[in-house]
C-alpha positions as CSV (number, residue, x, y, z in Angstrom):
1,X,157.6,133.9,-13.0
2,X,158.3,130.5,-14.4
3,X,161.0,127.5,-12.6
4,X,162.6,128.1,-15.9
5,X,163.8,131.6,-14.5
6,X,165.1,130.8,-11.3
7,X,168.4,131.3,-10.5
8,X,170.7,128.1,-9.3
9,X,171.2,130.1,-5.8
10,X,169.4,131.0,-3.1
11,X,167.9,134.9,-3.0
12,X,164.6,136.3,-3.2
13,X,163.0,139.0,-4.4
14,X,162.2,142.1,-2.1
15,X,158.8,142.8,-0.6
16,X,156.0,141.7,0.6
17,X,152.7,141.6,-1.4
18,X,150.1,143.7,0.8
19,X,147.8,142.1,3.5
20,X,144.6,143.3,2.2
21,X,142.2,140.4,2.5
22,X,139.6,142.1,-0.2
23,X,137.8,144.9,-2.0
24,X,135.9,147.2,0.1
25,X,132.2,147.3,0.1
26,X,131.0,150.6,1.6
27,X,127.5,149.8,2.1
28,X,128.8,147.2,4.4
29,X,131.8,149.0,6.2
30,X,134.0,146.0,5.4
31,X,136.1,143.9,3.4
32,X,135.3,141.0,1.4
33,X,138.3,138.3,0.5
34,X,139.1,140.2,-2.9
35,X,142.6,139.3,-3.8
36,X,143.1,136.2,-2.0
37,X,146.9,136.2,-2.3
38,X,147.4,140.4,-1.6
39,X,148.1,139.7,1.7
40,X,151.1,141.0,4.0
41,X,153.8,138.3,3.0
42,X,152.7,138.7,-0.4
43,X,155.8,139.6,-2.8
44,X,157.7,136.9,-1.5
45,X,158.7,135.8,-4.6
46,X,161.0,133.1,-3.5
47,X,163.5,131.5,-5.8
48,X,164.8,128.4,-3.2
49,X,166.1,125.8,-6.4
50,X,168.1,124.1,-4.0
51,X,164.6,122.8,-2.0
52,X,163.7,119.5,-1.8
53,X,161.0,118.8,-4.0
54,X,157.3,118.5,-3.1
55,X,156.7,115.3,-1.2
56,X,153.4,113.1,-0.7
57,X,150.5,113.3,1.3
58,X,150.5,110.5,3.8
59,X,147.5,111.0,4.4
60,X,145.3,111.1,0.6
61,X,141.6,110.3,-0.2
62,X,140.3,107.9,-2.4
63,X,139.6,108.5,-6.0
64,X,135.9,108.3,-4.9
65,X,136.1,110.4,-2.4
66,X,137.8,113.1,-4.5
67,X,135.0,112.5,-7.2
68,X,132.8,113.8,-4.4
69,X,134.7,116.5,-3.2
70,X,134.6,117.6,-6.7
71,X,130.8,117.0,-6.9
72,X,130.5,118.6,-4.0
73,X,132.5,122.1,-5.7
74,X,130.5,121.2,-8.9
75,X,126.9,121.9,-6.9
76,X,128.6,124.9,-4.8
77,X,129.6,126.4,-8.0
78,X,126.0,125.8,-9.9
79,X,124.1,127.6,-7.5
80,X,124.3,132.1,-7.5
81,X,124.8,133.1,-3.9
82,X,125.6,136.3,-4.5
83,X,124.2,139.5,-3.1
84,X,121.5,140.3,-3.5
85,X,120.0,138.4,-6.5
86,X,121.7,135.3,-5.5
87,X,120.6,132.4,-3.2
88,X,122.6,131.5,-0.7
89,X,120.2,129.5,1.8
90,X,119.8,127.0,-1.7
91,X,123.5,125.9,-1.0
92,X,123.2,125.3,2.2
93,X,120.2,123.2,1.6
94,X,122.5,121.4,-1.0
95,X,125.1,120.5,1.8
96,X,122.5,119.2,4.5
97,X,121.1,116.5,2.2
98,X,124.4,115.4,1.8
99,X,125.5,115.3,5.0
100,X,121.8,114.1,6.3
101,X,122.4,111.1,3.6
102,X,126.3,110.3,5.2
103,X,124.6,109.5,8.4
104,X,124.4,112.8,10.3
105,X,121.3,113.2,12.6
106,X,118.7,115.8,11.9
107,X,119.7,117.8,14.8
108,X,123.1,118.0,14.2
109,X,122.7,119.9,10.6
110,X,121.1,123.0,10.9
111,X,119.9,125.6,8.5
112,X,120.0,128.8,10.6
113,X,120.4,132.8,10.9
114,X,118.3,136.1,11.6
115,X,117.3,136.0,8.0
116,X,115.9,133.2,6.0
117,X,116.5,133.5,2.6
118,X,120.3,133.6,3.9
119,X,120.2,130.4,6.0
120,X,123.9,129.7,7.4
121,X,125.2,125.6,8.0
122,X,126.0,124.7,11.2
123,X,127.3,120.7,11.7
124,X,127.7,119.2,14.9
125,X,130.5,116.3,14.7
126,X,129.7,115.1,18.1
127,X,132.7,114.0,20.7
128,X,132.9,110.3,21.3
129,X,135.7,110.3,23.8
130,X,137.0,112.4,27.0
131,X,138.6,115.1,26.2
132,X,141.7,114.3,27.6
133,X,144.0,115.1,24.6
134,X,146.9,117.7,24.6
135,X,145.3,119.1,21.2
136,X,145.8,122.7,21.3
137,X,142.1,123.8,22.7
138,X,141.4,120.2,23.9
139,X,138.7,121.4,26.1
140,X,136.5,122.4,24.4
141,X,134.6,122.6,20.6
142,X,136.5,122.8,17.5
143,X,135.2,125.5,14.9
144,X,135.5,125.0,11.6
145,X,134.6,128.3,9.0
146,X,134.0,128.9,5.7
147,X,131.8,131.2,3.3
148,X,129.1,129.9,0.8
149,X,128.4,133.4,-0.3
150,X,130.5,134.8,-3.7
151,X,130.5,138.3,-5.1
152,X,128.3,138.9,-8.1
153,X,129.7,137.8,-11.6
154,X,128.2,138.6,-15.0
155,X,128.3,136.2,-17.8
156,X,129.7,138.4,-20.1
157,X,132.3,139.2,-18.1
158,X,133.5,135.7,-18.3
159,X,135.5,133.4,-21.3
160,X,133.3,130.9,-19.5
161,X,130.3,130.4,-17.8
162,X,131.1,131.6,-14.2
163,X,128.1,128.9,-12.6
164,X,129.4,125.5,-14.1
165,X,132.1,123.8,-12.6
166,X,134.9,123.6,-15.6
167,X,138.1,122.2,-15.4
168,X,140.3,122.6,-18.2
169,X,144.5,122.5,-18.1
170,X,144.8,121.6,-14.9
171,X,142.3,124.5,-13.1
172,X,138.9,124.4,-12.0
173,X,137.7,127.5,-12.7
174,X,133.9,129.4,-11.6
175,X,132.7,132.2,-9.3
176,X,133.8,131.4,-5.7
177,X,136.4,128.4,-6.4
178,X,138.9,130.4,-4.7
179,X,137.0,132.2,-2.8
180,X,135.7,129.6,-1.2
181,X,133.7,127.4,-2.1
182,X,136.3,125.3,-2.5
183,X,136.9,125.8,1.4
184,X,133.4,124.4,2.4
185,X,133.4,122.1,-0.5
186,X,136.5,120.5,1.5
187,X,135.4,120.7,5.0
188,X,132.2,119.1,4.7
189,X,133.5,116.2,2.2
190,X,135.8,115.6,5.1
191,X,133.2,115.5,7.5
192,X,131.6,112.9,5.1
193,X,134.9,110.9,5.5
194,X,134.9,111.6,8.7
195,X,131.4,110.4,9.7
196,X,132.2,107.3,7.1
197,X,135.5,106.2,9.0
198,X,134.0,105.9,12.2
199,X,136.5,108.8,13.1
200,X,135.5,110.4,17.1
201,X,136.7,113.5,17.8
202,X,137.7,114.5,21.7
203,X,136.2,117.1,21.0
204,X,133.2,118.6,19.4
205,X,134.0,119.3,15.7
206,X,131.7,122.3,14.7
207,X,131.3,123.3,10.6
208,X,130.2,127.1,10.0
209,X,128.9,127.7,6.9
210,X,127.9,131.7,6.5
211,X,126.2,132.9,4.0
212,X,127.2,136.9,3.9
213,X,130.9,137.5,4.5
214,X,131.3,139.3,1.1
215,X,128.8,141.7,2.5
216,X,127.8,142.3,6.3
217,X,128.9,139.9,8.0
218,X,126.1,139.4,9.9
219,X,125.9,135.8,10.4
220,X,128.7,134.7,11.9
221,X,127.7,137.5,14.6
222,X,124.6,136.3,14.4
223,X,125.8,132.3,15.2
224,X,128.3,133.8,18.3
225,X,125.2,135.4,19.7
226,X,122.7,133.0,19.2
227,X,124.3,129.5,18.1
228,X,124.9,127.2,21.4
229,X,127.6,125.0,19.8
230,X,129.2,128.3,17.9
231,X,129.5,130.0,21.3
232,X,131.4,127.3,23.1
233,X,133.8,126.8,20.7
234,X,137.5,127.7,21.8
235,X,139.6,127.2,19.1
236,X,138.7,128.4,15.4
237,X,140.4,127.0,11.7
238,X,139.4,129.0,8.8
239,X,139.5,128.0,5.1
240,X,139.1,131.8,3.9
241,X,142.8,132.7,5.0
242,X,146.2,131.5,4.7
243,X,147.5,130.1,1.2
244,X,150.2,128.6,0.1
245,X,152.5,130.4,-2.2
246,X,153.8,128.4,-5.2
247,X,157.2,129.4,-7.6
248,X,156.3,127.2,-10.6
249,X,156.0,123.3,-9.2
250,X,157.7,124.4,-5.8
251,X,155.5,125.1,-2.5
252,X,157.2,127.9,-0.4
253,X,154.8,129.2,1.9
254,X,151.8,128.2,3.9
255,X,151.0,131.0,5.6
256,X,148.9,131.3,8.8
257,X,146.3,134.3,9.3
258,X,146.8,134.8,12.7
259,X,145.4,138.9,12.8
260,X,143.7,141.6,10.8
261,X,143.9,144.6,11.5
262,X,140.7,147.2,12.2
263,X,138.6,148.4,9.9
264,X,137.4,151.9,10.6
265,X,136.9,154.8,8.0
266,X,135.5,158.4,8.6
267,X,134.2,161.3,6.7
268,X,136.2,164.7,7.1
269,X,133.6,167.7,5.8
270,X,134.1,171.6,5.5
271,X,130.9,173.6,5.4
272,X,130.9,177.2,3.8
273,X,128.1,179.4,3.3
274,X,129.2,179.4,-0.6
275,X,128.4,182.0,-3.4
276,X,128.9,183.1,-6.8
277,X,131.7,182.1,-8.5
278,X,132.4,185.1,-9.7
279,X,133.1,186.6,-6.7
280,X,135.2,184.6,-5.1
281,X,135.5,184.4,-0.9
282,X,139.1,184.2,0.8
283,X,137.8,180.8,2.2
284,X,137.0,177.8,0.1
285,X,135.3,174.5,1.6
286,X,137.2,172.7,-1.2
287,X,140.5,174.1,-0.5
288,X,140.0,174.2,3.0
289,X,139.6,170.3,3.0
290,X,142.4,169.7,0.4
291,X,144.8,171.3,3.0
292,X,143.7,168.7,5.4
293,X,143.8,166.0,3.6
294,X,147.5,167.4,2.1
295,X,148.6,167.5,6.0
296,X,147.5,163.6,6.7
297,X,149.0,162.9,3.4
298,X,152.4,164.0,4.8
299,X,152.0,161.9,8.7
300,X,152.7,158.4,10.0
301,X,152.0,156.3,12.5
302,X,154.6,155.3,14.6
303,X,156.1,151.3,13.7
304,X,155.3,148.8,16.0
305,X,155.1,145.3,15.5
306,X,152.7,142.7,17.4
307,X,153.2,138.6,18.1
308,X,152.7,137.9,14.7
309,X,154.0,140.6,12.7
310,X,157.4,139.9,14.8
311,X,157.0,136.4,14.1
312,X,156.4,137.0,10.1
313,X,159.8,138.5,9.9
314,X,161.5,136.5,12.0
315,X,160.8,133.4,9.7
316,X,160.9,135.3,6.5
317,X,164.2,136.0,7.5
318,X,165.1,132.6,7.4
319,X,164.4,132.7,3.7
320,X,167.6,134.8,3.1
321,X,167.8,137.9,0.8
322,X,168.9,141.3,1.0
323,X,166.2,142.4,3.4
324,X,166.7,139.4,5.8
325,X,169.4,141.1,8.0
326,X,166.7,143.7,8.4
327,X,164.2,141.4,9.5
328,X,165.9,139.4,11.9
329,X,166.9,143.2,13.5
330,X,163.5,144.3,13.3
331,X,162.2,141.3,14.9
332,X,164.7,141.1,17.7
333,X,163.6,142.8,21.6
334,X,164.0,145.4,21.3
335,X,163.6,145.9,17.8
336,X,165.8,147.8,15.9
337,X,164.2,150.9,14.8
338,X,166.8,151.7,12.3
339,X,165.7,148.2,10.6
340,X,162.0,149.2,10.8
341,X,161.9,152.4,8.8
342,X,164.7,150.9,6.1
343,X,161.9,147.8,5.4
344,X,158.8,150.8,5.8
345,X,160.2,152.1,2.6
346,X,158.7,149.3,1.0
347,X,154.3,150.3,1.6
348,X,153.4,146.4,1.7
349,X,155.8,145.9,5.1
350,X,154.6,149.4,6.5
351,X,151.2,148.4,5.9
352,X,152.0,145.5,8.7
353,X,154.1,147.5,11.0
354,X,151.5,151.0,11.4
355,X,148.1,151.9,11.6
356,X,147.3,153.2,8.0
357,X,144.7,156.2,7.3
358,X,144.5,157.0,3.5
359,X,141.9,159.2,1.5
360,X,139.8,156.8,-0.5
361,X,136.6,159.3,-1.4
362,X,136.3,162.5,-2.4
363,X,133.1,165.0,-3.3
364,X,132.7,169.0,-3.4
365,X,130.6,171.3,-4.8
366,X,126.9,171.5,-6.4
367,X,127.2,173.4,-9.6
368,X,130.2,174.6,-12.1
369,X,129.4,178.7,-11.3
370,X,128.8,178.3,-7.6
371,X,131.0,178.5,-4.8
372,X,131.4,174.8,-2.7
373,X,128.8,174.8,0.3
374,X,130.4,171.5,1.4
375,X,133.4,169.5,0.8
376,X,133.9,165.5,1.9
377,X,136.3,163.1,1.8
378,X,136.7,159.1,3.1
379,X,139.7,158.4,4.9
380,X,140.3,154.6,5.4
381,X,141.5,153.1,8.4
382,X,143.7,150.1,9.0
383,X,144.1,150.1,12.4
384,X,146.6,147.8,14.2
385,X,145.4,144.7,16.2
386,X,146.5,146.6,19.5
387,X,145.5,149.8,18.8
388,X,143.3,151.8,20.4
389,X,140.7,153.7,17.7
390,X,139.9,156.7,20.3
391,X,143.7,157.0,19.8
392,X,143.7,157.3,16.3
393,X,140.0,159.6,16.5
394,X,142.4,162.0,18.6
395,X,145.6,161.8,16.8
396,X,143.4,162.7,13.2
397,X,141.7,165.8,15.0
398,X,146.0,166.9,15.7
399,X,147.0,165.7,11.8
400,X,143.8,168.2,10.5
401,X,144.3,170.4,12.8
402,X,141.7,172.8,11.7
403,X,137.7,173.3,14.0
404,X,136.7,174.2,10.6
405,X,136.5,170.2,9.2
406,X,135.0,168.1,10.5
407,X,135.9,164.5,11.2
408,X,133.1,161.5,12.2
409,X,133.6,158.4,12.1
410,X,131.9,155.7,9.1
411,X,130.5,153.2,11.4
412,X,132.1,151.4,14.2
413,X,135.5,149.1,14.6
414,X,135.0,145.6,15.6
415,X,138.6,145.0,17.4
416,X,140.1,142.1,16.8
417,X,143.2,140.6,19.1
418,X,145.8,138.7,17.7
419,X,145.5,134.7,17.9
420,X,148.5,133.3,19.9
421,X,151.3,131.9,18.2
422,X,151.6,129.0,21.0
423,X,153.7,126.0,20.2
424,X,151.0,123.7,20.6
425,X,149.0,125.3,17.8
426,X,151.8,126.0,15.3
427,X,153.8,122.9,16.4
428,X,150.5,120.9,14.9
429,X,150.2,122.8,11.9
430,X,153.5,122.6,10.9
431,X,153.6,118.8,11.8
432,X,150.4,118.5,9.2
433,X,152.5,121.2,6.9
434,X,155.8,118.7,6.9
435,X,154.2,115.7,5.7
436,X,152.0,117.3,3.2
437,X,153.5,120.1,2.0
438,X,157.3,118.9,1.8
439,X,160.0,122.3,2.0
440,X,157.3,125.1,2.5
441,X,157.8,127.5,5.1
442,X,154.8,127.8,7.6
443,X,154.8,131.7,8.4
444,X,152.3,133.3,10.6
445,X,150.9,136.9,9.1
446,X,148.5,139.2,9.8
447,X,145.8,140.4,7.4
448,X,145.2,144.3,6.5
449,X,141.4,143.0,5.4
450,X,138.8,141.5,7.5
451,X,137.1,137.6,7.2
452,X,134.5,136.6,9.0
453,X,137.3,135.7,11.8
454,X,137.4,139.2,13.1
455,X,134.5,138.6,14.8
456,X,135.3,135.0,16.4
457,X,138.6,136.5,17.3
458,X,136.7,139.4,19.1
459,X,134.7,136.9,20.9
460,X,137.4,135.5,22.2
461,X,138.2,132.5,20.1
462,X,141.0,132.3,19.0
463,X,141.6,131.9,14.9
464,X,143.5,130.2,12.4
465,X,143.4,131.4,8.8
466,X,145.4,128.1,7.0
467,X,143.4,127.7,3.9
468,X,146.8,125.4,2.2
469,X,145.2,126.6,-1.6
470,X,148.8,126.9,-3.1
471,X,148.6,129.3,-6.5
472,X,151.2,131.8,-8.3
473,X,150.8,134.6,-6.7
474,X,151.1,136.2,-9.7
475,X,147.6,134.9,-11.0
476,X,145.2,136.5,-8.5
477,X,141.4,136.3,-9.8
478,X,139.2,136.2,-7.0
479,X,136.5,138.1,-7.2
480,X,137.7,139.0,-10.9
481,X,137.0,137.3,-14.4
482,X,137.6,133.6,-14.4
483,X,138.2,132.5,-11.1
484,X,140.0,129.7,-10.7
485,X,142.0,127.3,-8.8
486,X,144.6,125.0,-9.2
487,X,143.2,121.2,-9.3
488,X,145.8,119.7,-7.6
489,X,145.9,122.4,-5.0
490,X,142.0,121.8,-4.3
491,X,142.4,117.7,-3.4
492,X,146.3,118.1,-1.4
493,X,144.3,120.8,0.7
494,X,141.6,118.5,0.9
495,X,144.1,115.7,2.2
496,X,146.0,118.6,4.6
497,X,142.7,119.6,6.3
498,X,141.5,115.9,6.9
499,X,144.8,115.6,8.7
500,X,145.0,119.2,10.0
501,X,141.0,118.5,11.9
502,X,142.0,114.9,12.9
503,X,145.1,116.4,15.1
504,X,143.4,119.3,16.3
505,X,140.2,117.4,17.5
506,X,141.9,114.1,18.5
């Protein structure tokens, strides 16, 4: 949609684009960040005219220091780290000297991990102060996350050459500007400015820099486990979650990744002792699993809405539209069931209100004249925040209903609790929002993907996903052809997160 076909009054379009973080990669039993904007709030397609207009940054860096943030982006972008031909553990390398050369000590940049060739960042910005701040998490160190690693992208596949930095009408485009290189390009050019400034934090400022979140995410389990200044950290921001939405020039929403939901898939199987095909038998392993799968095709899970899903619609109410009265029910205590299942009608807000098992992969059979010896299907699993997965392992054994398939799970679900909303926290990032992001709406939302936050969030840290990249979200492209980014988005989320780290550490 263009400005141009706004209406002069104050509606917006129905749903909500779908909270999946990214494209599944089954080798690695979890998401990677995919469609950046296809998360839960998505299809907000706002059209606010009467807004105010997008102020200024009170906070903005210097020409200079934008040329290096770009430069910065510009090495990122030149250097493959994809899996598993890329090199990850070169971009790191990259990043240190920098940082080494802007007056960080040796010790406090650190090339680490359980594998080499990966070699994750960790930067120490050292407390020079008591930590006697009311910052939300005052007490202890401030994490800071971000991905180096990208998914694979063929040259061919591109207008451009997806490894050189190009910037052309207004974009930046190359594998892993959105998604996010452009986050790490930002946090550690502020922690240049930072170090340059003379700026010390009442707190520990900690920058992780994995190098495998498109894949296993590993590392980042890896750092909680092993990492001193990773482990003690009790408050997490994260620059691979939470844009901004954008209706032509106008910023609407910043959104705040507060929860994902669990990722958990299993394989359903019916054996049969098979045969010729010419004779058929009264039992089919093919059939027999099609009539599962028809009868968890036809269930639900029960609605139910957490902290932040109740949250989302509360303030996505305030937008107006003809599902608003519906949201403000929904979100009320008690909740107005009535108002749940009209919005469920819509799959992007019942992805965010249930637990969501679909069949994603499906295999029978050996040969074209022989009866099916086995049949197998994937069923994919969203699972809420605070769901129990032995619930939903017992509530698919009812849904099947039949001895005769059976159902295992594909790996194991790494829960992850939702952040809290408290006021401290969102009171800050909406003071931050205000001055740079004049009239956008800060609404928290949960994730149907996963980010490398799942597993801070399960170690009990709590996790911010507030990335502040605005973009259409009609023009999605990460991890697709031409990735890109909007310049001016890249250096006012550069400006928003110098601010955003200065009132969370200080």
């Amino acid at each position: 949609m263009t400005s141009e076909a706004a209406p002069q009054t104050l509606e917006h379009v129905s749903a909500l684009r779908l909270a999946s973080h990214s494209v599944f990669r089954p080798a690695a039993g979890r998401d990677t960040r995919g469609a950046r904007l296809a998360r839960w709030h998505s299809a907000l397609l706002v059209v606010i005219a009467c807004l105010p207009g997008v102020g200024e940054a009170q906070t903005r860096a210097s020409v200079a220091d934008r040329a290096m943030a770009r430069d910065i982006l510009r090495e990122l972008i030149a250097i493959d780290t994809s899996q598993p031909h890329g090199n990850p553990r070169a971009a790191s390398e990259v990043l240190a000297k920098r940082l080494i050369a802007a007056g960080f000590d040796t010790e406090d940049v650190q090339i680490v991990g359980a594998e080499p060739r990966l070699g994750n960042l960790v930067v120490r910005l050292r407390s020079g102060l008591k930590p006697e701040s009311t910052s939300p998490g005052a007490n202890g160190p401030l994490l800071l996350m971000a991905h180096l690693d990208v998914v694979p992208a063929r040259r061919d596949d591109w207008s451009i050459d997806p490894f050189v930095l190009t910037e052309n009408e207004g974009y930046f485009y190359g594998r892993g500007t959105n998604d996010n290189k452009a986050g790490a390009a930002m946090l550690v050019a502020n922690l240049i400015r930072f170090k340059r400034d003379g700026f010390q934090p009442r707190r520990d400022v900690i920058v992780a820099l994995t190098t495998d979140e498109e894949t296993t995410g590993d590392s980042i389990r890896w750092l909680l486990a092993n990492h001193v200044d990773v482990k003690r950290a009790t408050q997490a921001l994260n620059t691979d979650a939470g844009d901004g939405m954008l209706f032509g020039e106008r910023r609407l929403v910043l959104g705040v990744q507060a929860s994902e939901k669990v990722y958990l898939s299993y394989q359903l199987e019916a054996r049969n002792p098979g045969g010729h095909s010419s004779v058929p038998r009264t039992d089919n392993a093919i059939y027999q699993l099609a009539e599962a799968l028809s009868r968890l095709s036809k269930f639900q899970f029960p609605l139910r809405l957490n902290e932040v899903t109740r949250a989302y619609l509360a303030r996505t109410s305030e937008l107006g539209g003809p599902e608003a009265a519906d949201m403000r029910a929904a979100s009320a205590t008690p909740p107005d069931r009535a108002a749940m299942e009209r919005l469920a009608q819509n799959p992007s807000y019942a992805s965010g209100m249930r637990t969501t098992c679909v069949a994603t992969m499906l295999e029978g059979g050996h040969a074209e004249n022989a009866l099916p010896q086995t049949a197998r299907a994937v069923v994919n699993c969203r699972i809420l925040p605070d769901e129990n997965p032995a619930d939903v392992d017992r509530t698919l054994e009812r849904v099947v209903a039949d001895k005769g398939v059976s159902i295992r799970r594909v790996g194991e679900p790494t829960p992850s609790p939702p952040s809290p909303l408290t006021k401290e926290v969102m009171g800050t990032i909406e003071g931050v929002a205000a001055k740079h992001f004049e009239g956008a709406r800060v609404i928290p939302e949960m994730s149907a993907g996963a980010t490398d936050g799942l597993y801070v969030r399960n170690a009990g840290i709590p996790v911010y996903g507030v990335s502040a990249i605005f973009s259409d979200p009609n023009d999605v492209r990460a991890h697709g052809r031409d990735e890109r980014i909007l310049v001016r988005s890249f250096y006012d989320a550069l400006d928003f997160w110098y601010d955003l780290v200065r009132a969370f550490a200080q």
